[in-house]
C-alpha positions as CSV (number, residue, x, y, z in Angstrom):
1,X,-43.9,-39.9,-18.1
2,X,-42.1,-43.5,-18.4
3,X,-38.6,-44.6,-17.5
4,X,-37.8,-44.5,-21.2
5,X,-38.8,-40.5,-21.2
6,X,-36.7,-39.6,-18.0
7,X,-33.6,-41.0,-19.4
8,X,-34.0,-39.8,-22.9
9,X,-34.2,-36.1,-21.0
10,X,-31.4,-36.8,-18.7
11,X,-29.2,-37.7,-22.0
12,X,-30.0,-34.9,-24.1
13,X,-29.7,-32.3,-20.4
14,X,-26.1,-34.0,-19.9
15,X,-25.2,-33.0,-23.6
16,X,-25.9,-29.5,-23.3
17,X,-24.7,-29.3,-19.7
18,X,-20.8,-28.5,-20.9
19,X,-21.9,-26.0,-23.3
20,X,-24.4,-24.1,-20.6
21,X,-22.0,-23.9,-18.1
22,X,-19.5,-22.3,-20.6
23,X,-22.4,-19.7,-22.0
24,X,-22.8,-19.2,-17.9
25,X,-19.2,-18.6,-16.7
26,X,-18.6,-16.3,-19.9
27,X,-20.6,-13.8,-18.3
28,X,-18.6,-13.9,-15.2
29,X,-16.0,-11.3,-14.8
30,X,-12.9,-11.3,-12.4
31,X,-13.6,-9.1,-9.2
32,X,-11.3,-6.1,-10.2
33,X,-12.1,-4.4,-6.6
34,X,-9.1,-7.4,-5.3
35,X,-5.8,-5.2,-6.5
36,X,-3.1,-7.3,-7.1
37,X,0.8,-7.2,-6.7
38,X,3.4,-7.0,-9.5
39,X,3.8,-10.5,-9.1
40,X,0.4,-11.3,-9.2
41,X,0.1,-12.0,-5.6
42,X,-3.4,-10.4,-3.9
43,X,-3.1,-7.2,-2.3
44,X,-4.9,-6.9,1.2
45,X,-7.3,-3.5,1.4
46,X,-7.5,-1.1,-1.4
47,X,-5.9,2.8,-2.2
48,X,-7.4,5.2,-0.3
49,X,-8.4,8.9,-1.4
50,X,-5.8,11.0,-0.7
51,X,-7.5,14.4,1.4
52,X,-7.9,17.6,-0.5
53,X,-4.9,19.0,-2.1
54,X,-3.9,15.8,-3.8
55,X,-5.0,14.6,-7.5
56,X,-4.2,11.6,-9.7
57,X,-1.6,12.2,-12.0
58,X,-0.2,9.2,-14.1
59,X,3.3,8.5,-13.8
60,X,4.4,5.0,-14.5
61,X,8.1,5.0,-13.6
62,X,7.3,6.5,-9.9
63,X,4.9,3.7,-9.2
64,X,7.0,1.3,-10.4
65,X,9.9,2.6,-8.2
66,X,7.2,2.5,-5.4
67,X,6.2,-1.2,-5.8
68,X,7.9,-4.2,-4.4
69,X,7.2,-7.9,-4.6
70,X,6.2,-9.9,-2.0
71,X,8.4,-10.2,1.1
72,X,10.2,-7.2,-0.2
73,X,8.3,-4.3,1.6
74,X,7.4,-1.4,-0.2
75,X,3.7,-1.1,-1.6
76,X,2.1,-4.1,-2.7
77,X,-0.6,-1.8,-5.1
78,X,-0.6,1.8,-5.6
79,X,-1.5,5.1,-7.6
80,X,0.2,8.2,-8.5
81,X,-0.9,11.4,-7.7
82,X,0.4,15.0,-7.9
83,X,0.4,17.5,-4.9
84,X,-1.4,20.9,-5.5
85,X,-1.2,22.7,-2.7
86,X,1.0,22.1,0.8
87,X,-0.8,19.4,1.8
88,X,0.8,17.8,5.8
89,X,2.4,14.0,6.1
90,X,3.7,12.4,8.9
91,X,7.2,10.4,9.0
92,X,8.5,7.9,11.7
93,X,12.2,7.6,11.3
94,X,15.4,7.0,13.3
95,X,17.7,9.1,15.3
96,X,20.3,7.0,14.8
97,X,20.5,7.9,11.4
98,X,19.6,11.3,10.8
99,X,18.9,11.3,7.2
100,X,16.1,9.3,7.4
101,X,14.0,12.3,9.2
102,X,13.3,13.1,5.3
103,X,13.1,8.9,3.6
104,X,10.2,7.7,1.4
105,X,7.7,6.6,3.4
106,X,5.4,9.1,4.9
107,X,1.5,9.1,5.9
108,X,-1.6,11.7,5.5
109,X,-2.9,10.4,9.6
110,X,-0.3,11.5,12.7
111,X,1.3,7.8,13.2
112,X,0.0,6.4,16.8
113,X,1.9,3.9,18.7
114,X,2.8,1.1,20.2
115,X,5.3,1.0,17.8
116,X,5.1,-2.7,17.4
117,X,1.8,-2.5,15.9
118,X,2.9,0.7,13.7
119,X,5.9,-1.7,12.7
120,X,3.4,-4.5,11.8
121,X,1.0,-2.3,10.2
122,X,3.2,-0.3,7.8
123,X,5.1,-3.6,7.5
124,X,8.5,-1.7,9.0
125,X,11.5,-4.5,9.7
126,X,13.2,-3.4,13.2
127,X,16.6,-3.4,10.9
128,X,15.1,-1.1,9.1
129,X,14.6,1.5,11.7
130,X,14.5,2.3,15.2
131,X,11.2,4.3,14.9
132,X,11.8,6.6,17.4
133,X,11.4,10.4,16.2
134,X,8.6,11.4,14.4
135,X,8.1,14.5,12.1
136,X,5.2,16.8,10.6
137,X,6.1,18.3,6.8
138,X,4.1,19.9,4.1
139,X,4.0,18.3,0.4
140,X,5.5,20.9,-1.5
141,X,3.0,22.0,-4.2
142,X,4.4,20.2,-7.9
143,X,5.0,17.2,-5.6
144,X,4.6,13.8,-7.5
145,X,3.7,10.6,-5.0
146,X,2.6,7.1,-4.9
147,X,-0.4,5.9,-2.7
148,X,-1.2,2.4,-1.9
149,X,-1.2,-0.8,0.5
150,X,1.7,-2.0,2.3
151,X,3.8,-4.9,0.6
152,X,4.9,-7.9,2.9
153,X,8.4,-8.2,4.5
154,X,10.4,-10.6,5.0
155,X,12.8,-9.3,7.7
156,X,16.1,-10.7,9.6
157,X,14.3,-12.3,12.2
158,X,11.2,-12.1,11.5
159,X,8.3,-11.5,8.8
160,X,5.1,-8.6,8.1
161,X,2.4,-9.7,6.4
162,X,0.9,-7.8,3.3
163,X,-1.0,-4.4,4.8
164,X,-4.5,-2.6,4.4
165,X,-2.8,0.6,5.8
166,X,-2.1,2.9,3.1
167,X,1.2,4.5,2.7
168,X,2.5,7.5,0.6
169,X,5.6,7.4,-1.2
170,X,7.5,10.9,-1.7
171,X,10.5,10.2,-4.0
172,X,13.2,12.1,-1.1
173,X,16.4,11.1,-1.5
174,X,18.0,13.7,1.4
175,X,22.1,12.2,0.8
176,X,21.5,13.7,-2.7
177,X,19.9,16.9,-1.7
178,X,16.3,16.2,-3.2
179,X,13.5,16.7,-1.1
180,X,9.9,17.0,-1.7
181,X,8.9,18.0,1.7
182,X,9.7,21.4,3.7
183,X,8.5,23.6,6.6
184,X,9.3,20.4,8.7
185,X,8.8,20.1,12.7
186,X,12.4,18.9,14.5
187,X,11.8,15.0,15.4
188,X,9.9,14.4,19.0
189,X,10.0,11.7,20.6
190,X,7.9,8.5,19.4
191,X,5.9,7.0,20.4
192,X,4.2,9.9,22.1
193,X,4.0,9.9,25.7
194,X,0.2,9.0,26.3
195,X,0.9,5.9,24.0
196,X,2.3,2.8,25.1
197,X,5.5,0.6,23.4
């Protein structure tokens, strides 16, 4: 093949080559396993099955009450789910304010110290609590919930970045009387004693 030849190929392969890699890229779709954040920020992780006991259950005003944006805490990406059985959480909370024993935040795994990685990996700012009692409950049955990756925080002196550890969000509001949780231990102590601070 001459010079002549070569080029006349490359000209008509440089022609095409727009048009190929357009028919090539439209068969490339987006990786939907990356969840993303209300404000379109990338979550780290992904939502965990909840154990047995728990099922999906739509409810779009709970998740959105569970979300936050980025640097605001809260869940970054979640689900909703409905309780149908007792099913066991965990909360961290503080003495100080003893209202908090029955918050929002709760977990399906007892929480494990030191409590400055727990504060880092549930994304926890130390203004928000003192995470120093911890308590066992049971889900009442009925029990609507929100699971799904921590949000990032942007705290007083300091700042969490987004989490893979999964949180559950149980719409308690204990000042107003509405709880979602019962058959509760009294707070012990945490960290517990064989963990360090």
């Amino acid at each position: 093949m001459d010079l002549k030849q070569h080029l006349k190929n490359a000209v008509v392969y440089f022609r095409w080559l727009p048009l190929l890699l357009l028919v090539g890229c439209a068969g490339i779709t987006p990786d939907k396993s990356v969840l993303q954040g209300i404000d379109g920020i990338a979550c780290v992780g992904q939502i965990a099955q909840p154990p047995e006991g728990i099922v999906a259950e739509e409810d779009k005003s709970l998740l959105d009450e569970s979300l936050g944006s980025t640097g605001e805490g809260k869940l970054c990406a979640g689900k909703t789910f409905v309780a149908t059985k007792p099913v066991k959480v965990y909360r961290v909370w503080n003495s100080e304010k003893d209202y908090t024993q029955y918050g929002r935040w709760w977990s399906f795994q007892i929480p494990h110290g030191p409590k400055q990685q727990y504060r880092e990996e549930n994304v926890i700012c130390p203004s928000w609590s003192s995470l120093d009692r911890m308590s066992e409950c049971t889900l009442k049955p009925g029990t609507k919930l929100v699971v799904g990756p921590g949000q990032g925080a942007n705290c007083l002196s300091s700042s969490y970045p987004k989490s893979a550890v999964n949180q559950v969000f149980v719409p308690n509001d204990s000042r107003k009387d509405i709880l979602y949780v019962e058959n509760c231990t009294p707070g012990v102590v945490w960290p517990l004693r064989q963990e360090h601070e």
